[in-house]
PQR file of N, CA, C, O and H, with PARSE charges and radii, in Angstrom:
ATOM      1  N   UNK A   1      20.746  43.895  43.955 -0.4000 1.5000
ATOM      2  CA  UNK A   1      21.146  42.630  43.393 -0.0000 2.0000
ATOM      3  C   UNK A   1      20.904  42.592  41.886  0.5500 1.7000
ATOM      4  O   UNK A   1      21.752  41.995  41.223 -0.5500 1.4000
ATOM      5  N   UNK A   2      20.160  42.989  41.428 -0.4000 1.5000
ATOM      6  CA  UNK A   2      19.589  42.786  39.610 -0.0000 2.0000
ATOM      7  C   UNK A   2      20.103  44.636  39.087  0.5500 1.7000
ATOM      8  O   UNK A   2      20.150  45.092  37.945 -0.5500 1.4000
ATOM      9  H   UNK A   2      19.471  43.474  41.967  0.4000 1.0000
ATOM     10  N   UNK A   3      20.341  45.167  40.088 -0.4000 1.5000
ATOM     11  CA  UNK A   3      21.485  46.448  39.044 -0.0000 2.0000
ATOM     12  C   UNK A   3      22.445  45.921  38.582  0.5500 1.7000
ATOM     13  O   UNK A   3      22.081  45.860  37.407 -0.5500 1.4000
ATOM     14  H   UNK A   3      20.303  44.796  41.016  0.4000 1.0000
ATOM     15  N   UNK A   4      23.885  45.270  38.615 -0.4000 1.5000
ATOM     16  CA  UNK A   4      24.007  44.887  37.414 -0.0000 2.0000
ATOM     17  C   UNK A   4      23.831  44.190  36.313  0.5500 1.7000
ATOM     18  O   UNK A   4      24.708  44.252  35.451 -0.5500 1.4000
ATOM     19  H   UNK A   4      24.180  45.320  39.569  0.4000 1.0000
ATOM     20  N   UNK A   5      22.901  43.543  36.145 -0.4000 1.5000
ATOM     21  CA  UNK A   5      22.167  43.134  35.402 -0.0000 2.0000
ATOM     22  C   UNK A   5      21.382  44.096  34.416  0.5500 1.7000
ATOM     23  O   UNK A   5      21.613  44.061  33.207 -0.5500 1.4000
ATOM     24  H   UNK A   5      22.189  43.492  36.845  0.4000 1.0000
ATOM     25  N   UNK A   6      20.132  45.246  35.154 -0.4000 1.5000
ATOM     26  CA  UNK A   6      20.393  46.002  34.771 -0.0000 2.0000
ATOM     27  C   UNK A   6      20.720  47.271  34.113  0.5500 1.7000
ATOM     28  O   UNK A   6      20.091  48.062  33.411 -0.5500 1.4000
ATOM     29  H   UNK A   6      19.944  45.274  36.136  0.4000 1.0000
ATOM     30  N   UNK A   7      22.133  47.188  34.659 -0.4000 1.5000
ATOM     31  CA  UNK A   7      22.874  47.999  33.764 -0.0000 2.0000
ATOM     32  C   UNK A   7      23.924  47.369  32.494  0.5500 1.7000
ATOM     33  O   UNK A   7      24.414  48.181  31.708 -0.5500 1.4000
ATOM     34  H   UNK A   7      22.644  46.545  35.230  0.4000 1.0000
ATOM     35  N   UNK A   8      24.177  46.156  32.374 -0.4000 1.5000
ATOM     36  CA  UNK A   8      24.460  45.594  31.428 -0.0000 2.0000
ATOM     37  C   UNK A   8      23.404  45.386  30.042  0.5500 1.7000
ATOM     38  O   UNK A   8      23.653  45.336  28.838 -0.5500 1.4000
ATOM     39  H   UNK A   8      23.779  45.497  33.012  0.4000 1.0000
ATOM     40  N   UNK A   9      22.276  45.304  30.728 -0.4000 1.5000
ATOM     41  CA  UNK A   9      20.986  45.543  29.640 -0.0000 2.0000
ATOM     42  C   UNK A   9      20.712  46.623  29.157  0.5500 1.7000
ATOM     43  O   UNK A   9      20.122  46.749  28.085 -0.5500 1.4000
ATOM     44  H   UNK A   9      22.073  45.345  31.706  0.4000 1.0000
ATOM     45  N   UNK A  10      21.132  47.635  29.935 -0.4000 1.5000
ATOM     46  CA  UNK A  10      21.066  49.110  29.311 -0.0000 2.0000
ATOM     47  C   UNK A  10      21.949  49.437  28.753  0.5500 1.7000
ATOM     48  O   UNK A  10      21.530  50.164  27.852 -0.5500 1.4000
ATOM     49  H   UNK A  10      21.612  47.533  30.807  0.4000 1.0000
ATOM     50  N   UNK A  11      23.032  49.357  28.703 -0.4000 1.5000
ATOM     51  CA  UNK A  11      24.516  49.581  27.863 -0.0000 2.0000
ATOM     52  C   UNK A  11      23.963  48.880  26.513  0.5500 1.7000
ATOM     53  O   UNK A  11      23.692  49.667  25.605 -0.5500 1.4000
ATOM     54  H   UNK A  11      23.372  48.767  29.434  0.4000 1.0000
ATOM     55  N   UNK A  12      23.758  47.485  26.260 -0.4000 1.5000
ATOM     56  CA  UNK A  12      23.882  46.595  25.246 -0.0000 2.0000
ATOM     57  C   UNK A  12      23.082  47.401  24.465  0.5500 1.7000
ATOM     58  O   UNK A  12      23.358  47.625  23.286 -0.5500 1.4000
ATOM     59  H   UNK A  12      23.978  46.846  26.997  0.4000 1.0000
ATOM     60  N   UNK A  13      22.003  47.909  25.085 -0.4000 1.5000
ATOM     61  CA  UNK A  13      21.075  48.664  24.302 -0.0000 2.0000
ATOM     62  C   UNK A  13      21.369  49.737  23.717  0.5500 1.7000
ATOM     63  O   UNK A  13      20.889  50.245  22.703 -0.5500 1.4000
ATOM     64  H   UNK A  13      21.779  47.727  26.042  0.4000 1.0000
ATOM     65  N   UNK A  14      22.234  50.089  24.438 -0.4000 1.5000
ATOM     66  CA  UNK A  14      22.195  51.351  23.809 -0.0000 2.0000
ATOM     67  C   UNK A  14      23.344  51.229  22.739  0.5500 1.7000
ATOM     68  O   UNK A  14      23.332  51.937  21.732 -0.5500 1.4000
ATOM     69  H   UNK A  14      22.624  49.677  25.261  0.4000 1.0000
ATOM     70  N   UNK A  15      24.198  50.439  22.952 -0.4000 1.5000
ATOM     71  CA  UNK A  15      25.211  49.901  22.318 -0.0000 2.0000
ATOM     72  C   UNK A  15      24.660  49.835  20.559  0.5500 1.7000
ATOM     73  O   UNK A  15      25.136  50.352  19.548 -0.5500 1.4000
ATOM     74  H   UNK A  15      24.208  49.864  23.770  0.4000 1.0000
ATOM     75  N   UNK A  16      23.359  48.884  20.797 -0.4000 1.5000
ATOM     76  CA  UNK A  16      22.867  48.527  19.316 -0.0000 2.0000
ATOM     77  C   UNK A  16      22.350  49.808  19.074  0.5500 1.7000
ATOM     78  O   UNK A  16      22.862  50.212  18.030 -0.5500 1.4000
ATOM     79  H   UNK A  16      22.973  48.464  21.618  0.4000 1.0000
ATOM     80  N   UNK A  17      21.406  50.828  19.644 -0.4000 1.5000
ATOM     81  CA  UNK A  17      21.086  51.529  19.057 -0.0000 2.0000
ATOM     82  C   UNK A  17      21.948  52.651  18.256  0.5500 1.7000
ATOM     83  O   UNK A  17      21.779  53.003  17.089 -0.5500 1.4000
ATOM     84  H   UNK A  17      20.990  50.500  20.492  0.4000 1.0000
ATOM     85  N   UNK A  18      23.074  53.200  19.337 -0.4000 1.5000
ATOM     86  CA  UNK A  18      24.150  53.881  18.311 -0.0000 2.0000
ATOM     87  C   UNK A  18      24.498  53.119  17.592  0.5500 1.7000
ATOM     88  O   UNK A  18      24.789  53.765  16.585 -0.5500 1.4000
ATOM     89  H   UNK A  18      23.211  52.915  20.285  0.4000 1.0000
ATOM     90  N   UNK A  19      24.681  52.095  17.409 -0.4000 1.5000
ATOM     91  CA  UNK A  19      25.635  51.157  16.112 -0.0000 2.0000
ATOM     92  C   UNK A  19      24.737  51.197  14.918  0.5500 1.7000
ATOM     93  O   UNK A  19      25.284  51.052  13.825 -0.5500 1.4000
ATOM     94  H   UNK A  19      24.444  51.571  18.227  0.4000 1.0000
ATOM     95  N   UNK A  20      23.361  51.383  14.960 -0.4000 1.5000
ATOM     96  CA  UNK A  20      22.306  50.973  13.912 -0.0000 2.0000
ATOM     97  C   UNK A  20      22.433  52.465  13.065  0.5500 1.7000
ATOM     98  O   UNK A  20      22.258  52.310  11.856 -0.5500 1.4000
ATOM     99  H   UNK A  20      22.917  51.501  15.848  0.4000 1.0000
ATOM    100  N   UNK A  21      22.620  53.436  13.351 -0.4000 1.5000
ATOM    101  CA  UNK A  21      22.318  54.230  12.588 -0.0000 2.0000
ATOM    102  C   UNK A  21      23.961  54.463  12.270  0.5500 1.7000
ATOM    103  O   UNK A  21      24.151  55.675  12.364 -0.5500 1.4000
ATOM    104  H   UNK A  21      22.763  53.562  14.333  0.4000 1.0000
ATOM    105  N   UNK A  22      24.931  53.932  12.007 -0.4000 1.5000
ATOM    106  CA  UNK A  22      26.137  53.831  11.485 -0.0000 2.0000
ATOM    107  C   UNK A  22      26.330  53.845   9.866  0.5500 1.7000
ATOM    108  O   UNK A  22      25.314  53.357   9.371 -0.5500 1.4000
ATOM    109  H   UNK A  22      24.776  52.947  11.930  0.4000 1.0000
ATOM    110  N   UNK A  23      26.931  54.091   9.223 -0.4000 1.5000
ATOM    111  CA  UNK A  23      26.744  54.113   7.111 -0.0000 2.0000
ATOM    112  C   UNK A  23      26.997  52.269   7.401  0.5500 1.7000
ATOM    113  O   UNK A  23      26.325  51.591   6.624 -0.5500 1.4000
ATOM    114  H   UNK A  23      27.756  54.488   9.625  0.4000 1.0000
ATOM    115  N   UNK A  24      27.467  51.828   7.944 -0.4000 1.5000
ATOM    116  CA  UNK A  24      27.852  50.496   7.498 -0.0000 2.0000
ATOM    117  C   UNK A  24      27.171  49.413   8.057  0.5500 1.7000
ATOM    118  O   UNK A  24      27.547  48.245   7.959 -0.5500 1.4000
ATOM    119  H   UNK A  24      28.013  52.379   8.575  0.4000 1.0000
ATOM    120  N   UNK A  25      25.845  49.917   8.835 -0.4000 1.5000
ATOM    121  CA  UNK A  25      24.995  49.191   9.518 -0.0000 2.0000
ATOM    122  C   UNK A  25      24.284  48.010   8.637  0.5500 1.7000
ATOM    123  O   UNK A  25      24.462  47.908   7.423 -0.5500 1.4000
ATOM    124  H   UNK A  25      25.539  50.865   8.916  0.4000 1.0000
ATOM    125  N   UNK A  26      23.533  47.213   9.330 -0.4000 1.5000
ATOM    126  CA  UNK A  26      22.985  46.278   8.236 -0.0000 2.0000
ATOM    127  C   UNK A  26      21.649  46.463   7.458  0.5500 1.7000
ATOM    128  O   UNK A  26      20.851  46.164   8.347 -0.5500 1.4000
ATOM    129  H   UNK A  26      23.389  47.296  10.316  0.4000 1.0000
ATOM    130  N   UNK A  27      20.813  46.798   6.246 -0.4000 1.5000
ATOM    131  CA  UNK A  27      19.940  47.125   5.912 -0.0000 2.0000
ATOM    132  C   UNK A  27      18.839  45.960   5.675  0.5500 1.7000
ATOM    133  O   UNK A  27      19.193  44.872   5.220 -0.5500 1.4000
ATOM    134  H   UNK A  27      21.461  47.041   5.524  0.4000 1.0000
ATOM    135  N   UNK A  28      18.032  46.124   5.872 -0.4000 1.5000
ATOM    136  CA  UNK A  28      16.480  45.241   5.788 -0.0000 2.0000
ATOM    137  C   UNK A  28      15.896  45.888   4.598  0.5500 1.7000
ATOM    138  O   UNK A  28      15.628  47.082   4.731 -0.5500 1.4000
ATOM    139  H   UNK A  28      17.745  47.008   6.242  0.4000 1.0000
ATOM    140  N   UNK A  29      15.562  45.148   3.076 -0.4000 1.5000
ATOM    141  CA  UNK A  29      14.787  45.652   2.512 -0.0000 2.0000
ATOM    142  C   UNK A  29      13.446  45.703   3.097  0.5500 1.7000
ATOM    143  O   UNK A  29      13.014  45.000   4.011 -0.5500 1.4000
ATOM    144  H   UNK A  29      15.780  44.179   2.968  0.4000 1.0000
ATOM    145  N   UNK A  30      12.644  46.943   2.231 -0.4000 1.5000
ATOM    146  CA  UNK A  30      11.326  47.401   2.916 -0.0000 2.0000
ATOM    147  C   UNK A  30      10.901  46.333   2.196  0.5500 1.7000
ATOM    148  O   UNK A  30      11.786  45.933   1.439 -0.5500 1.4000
ATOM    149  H   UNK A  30      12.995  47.514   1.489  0.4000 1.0000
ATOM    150  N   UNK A  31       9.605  45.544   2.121 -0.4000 1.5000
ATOM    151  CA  UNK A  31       8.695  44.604   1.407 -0.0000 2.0000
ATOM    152  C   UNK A  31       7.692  45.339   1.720  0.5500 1.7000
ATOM    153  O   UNK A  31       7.389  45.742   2.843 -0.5500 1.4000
ATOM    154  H   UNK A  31       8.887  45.869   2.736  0.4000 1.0000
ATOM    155  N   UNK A  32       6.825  45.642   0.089 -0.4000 1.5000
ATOM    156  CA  UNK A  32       5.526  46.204   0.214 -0.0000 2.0000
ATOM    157  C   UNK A  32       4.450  44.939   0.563  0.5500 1.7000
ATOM    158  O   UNK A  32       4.531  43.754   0.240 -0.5500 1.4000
ATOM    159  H   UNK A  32       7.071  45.316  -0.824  0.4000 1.0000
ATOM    160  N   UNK A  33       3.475  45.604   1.296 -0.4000 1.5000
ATOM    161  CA  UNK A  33       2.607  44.284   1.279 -0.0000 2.0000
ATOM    162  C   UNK A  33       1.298  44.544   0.529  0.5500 1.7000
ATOM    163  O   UNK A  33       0.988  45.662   0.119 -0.5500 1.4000
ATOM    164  H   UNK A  33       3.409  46.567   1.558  0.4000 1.0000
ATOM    165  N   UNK A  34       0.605  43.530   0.387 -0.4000 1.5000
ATOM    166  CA  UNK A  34      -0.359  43.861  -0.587 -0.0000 2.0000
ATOM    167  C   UNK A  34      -1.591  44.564   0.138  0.5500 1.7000
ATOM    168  O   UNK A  34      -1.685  44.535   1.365 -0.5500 1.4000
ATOM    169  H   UNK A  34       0.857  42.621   0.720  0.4000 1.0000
ATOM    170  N   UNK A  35      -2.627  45.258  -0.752 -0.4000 1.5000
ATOM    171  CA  UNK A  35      -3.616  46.122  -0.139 -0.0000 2.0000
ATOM    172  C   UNK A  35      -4.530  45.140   0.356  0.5500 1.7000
ATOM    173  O   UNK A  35      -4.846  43.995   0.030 -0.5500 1.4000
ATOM    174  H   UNK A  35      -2.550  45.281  -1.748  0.4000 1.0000
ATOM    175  N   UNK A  36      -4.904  46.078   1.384 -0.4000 1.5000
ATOM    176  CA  UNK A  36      -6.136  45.001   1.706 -0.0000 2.0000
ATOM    177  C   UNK A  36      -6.960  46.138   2.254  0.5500 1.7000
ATOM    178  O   UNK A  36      -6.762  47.280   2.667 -0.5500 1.4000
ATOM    179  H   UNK A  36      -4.648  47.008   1.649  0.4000 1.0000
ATOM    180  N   UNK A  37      -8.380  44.986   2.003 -0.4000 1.5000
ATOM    181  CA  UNK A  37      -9.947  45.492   2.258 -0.0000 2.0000
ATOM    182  C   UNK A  37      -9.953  47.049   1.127  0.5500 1.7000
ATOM    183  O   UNK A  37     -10.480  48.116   1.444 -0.5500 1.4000
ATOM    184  H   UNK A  37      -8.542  44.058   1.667  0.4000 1.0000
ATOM    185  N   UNK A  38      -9.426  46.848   0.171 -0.4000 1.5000
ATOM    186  CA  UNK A  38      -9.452  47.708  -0.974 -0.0000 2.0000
ATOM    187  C   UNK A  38     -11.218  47.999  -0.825  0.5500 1.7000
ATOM    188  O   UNK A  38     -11.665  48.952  -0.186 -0.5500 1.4000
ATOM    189  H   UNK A  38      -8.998  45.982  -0.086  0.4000 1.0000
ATOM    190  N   UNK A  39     -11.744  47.381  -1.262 -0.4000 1.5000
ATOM    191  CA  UNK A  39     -13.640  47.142  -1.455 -0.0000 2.0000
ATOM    192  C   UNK A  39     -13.880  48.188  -0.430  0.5500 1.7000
ATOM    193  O   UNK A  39     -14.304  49.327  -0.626 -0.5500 1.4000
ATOM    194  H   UNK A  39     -11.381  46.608  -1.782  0.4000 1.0000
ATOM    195  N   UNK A  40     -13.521  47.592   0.768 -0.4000 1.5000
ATOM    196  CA  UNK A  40     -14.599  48.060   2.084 -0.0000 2.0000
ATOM    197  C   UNK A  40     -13.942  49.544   1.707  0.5500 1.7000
ATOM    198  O   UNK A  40     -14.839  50.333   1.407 -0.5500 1.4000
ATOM    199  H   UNK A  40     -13.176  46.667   0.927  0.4000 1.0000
ATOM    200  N   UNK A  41     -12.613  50.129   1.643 -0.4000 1.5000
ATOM    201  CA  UNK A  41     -12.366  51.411   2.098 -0.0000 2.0000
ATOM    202  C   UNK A  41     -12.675  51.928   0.938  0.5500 1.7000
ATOM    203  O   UNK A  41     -12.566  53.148   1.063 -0.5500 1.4000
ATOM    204  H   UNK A  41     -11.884  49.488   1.886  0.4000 1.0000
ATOM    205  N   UNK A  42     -13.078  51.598  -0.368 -0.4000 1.5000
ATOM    206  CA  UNK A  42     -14.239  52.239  -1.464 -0.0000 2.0000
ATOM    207  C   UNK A  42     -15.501  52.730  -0.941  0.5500 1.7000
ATOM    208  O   UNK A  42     -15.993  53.859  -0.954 -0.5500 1.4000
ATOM    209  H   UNK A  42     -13.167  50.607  -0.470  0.4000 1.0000
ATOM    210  N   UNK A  43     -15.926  51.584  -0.460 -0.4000 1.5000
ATOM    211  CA  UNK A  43     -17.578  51.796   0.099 -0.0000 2.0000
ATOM    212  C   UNK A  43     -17.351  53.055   1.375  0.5500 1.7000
ATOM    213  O   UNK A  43     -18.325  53.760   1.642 -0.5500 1.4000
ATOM    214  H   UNK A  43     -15.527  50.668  -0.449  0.4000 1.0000
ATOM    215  N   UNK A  44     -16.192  53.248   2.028 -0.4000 1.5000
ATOM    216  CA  UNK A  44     -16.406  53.914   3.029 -0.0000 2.0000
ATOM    217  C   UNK A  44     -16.202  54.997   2.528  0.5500 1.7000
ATOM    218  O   UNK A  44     -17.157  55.751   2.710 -0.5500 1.4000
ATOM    219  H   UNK A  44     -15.402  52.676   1.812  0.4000 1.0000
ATOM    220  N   UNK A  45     -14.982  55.656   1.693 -0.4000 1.5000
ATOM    221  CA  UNK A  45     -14.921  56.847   0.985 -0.0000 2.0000
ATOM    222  C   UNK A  45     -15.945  57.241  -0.040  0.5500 1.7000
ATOM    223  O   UNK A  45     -16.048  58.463  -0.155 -0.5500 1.4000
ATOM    224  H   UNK A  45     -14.205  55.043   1.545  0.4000 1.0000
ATOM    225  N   UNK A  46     -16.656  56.597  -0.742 -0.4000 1.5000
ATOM    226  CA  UNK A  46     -17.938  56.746  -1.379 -0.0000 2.0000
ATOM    227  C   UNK A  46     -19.205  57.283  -0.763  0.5500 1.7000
ATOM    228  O   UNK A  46     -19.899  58.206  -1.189 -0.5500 1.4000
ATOM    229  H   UNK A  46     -16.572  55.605  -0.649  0.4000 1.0000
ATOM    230  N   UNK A  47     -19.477  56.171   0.863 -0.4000 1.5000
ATOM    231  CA  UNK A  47     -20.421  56.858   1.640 -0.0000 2.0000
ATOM    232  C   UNK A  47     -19.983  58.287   2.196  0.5500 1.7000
ATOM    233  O   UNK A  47     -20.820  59.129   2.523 -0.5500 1.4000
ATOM    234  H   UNK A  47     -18.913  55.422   1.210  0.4000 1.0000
ATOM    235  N   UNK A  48     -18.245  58.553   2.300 -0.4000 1.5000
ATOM    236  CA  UNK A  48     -18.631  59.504   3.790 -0.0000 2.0000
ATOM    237  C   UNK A  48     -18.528  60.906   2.598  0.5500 1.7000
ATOM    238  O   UNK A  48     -18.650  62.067   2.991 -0.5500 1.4000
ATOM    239  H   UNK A  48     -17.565  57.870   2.034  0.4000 1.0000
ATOM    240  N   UNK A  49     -18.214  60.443   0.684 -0.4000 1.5000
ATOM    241  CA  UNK A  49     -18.356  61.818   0.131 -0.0000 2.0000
ATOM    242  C   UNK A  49     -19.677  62.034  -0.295  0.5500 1.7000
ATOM    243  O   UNK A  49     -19.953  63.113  -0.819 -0.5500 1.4000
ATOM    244  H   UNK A  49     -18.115  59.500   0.366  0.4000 1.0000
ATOM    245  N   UNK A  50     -20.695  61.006  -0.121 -0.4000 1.5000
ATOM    246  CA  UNK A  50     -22.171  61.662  -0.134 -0.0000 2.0000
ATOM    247  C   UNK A  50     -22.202  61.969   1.211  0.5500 1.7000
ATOM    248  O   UNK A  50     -21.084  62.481   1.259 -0.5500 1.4000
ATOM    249  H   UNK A  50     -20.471  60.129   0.305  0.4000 1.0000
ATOM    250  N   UNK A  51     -22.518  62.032   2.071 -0.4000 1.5000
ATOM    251  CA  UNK A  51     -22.573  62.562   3.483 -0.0000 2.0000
ATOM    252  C   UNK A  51     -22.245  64.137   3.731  0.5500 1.7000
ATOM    253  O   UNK A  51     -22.910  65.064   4.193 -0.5500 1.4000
ATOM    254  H   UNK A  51     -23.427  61.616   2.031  0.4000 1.0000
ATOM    255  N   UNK A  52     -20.347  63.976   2.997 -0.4000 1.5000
ATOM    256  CA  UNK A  52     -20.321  65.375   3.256 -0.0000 2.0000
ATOM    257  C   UNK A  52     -21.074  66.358   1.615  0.5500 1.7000
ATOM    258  O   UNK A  52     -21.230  67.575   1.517 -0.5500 1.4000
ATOM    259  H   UNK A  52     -19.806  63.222   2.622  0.4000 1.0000
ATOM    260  N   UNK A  53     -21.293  65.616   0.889 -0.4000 1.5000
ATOM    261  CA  UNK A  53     -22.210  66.545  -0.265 -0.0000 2.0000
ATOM    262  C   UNK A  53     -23.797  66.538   0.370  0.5500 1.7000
ATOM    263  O   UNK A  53     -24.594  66.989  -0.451 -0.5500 1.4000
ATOM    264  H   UNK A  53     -21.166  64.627   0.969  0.4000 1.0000
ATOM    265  N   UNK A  54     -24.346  66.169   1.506 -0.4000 1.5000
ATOM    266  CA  UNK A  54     -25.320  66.082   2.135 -0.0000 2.0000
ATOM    267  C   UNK A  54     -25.320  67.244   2.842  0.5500 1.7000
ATOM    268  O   UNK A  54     -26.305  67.932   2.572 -0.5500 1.4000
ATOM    269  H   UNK A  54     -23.698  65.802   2.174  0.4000 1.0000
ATOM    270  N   UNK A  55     -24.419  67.828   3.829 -0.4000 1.5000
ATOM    271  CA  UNK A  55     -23.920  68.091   4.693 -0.0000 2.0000
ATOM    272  C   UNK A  55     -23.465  69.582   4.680  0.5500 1.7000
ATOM    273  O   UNK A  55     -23.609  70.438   5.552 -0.5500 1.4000
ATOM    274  H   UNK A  55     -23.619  67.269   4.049  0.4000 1.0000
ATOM    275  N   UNK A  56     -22.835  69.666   3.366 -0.4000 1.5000
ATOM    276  CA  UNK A  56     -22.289  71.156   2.759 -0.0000 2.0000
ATOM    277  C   UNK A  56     -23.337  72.103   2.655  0.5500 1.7000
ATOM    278  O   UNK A  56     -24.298  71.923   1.906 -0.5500 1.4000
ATOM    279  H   UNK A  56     -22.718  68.970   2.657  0.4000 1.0000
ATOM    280  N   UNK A  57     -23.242  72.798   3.150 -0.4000 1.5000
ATOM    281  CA  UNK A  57     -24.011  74.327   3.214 -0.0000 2.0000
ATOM    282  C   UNK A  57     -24.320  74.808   1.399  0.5500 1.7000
ATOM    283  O   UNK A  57     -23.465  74.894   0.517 -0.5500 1.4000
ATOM    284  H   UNK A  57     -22.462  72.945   3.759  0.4000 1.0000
ATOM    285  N   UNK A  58     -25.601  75.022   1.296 -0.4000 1.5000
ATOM    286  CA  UNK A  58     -26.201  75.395  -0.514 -0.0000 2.0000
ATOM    287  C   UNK A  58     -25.083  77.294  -0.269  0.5500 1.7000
ATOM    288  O   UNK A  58     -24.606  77.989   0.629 -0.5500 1.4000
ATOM    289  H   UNK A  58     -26.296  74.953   2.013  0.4000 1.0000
ATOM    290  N   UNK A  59     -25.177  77.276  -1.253 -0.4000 1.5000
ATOM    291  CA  UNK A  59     -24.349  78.444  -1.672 -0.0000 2.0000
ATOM    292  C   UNK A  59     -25.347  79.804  -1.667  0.5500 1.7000
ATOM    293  O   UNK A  59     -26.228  79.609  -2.504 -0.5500 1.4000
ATOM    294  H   UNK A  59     -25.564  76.712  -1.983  0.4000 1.0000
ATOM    295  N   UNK A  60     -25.509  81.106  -1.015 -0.4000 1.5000
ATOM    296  CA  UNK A  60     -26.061  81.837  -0.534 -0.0000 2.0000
ATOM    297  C   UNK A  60     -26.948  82.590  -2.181  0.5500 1.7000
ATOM    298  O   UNK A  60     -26.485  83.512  -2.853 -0.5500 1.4000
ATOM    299  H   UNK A  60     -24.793  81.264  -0.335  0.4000 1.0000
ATOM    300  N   UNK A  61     -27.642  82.195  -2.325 -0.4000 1.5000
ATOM    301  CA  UNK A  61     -28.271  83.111  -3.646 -0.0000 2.0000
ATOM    302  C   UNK A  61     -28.537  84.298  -3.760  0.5500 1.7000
ATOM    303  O   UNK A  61     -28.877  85.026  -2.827 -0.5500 1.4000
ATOM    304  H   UNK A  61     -28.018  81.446  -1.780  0.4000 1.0000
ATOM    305  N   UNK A  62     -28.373  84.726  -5.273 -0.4000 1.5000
ATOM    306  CA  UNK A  62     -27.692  86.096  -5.594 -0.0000 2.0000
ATOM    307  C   UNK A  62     -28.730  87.037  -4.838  0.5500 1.7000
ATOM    308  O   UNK A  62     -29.526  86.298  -4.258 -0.5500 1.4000
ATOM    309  H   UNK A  62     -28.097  84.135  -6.030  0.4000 1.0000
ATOM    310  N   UNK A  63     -29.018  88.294  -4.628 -0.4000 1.5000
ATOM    311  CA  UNK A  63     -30.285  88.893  -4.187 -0.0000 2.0000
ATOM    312  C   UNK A  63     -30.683  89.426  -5.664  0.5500 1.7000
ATOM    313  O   UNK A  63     -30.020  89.813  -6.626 -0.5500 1.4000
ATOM    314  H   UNK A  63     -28.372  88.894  -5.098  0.4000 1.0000
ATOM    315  N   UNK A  64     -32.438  89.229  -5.338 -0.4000 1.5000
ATOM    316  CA  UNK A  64     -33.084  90.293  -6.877 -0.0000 2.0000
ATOM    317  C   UNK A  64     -32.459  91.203  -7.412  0.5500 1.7000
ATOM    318  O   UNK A  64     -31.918  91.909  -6.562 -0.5500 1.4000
ATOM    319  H   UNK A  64     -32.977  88.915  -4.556  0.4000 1.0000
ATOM    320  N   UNK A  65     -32.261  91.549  -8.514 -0.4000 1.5000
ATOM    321  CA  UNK A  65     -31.709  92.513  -9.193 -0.0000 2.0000
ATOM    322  C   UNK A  65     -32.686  93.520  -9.348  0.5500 1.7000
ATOM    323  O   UNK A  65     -33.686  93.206  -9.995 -0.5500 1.4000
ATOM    324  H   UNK A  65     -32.701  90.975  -9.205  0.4000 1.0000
ATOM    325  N   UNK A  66     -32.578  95.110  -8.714 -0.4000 1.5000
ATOM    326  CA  UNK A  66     -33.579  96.368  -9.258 -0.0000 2.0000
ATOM    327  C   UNK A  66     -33.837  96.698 -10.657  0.5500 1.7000
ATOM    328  O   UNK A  66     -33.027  96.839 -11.573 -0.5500 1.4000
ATOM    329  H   UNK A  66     -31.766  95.365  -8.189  0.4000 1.0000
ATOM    330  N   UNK A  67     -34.665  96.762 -10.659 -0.4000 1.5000
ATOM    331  CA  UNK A  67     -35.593  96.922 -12.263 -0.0000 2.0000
ATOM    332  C   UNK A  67     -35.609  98.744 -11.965  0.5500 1.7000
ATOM    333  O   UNK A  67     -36.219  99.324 -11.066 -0.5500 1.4000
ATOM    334  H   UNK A  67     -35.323  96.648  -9.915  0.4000 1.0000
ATOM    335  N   UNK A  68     -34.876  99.254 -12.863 -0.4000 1.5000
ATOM    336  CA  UNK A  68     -35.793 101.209 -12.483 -0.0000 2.0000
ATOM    337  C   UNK A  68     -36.536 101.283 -13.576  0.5500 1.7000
ATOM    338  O   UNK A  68     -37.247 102.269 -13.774 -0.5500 1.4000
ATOM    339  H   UNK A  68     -34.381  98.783 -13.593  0.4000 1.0000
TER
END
């Protein structure tokens, strides 16, 4: 009883979706939106690059140099 139904819902659909990517389709400008929680994602990239300068392995020191 609700197949055609549907299948009229599935056609329409698909209907718009091939039609949308057409050259003459209708375009939506993008709108940037403004940043947010700028602050907090400072504080978080600030903490997690002391962490990993915490974290980083010291660099293997040279061995003594022979004296003859």
């Amino acid at each position: 009883m609700e197949q055609p139904t549907g299948f009229v819902m599935a056609v329409d659909a698909v209907t718009r979706h091939v039609m949308s990517a057409r050259p003459d389709a209708p375009v939506r400008p993008d709108v940037p939106r403004p940043a947010r929680l700028v602050v907090t994602r400072r504080l978080a990239a600030g903490a997690l690059r002391r962490l990993a300068d915490h974290i980083q392995p010291r660099p293997v020191p040279a061995p003594p140099a022979c004296r003859t």
